[in-house]
C-alpha positions, 0 to 999 in steps of 0.5 A: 915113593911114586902113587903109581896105581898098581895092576890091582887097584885098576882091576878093583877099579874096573870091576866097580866101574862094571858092577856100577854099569850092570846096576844102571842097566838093571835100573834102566830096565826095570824103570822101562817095564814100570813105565810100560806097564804104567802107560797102560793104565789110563788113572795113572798120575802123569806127573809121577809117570814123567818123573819116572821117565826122566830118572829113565833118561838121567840113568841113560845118559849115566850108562852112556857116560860109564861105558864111555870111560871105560872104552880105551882111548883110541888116540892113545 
């Protein structure tokens, strides 16, 4: 009996990975409209604003990391 993944658990899998990519962008997006607006405010607190820059920039590099893994290999 071989763990083979069956044709199944890679689409559970990749719809995952797809649903996980479409939350990241959302989250992306959303933080990109709080940012923008918070810029506007000249009493905002900078250090929260940089915090929000950074999870901006970490749920980038996550998105960038998924769609990577998700296009196919070339070489293969």
């Amino acid at each position: 009996m071989t763990d083979t993944p069956t044709t199944e658990n890679v689409n559970q899998e990749l719809l995952q990975r797809l649903q996980k990519l479409r939350s990241l962008r959302i989250e992306h997006r959303d933080l990109d409209d709080v940012i923008t607006r918070l810029q506007l405010d000249y009493s905002v607190d900078e250090l929260q604003l940089k915090r929000l820059k950074r999870r901006k920039l970490m749920l980038k590099d996550q998105i960038a990391r998924l769609e990577s893994e998700l296009i196919p290999d070339l070489n293969a």
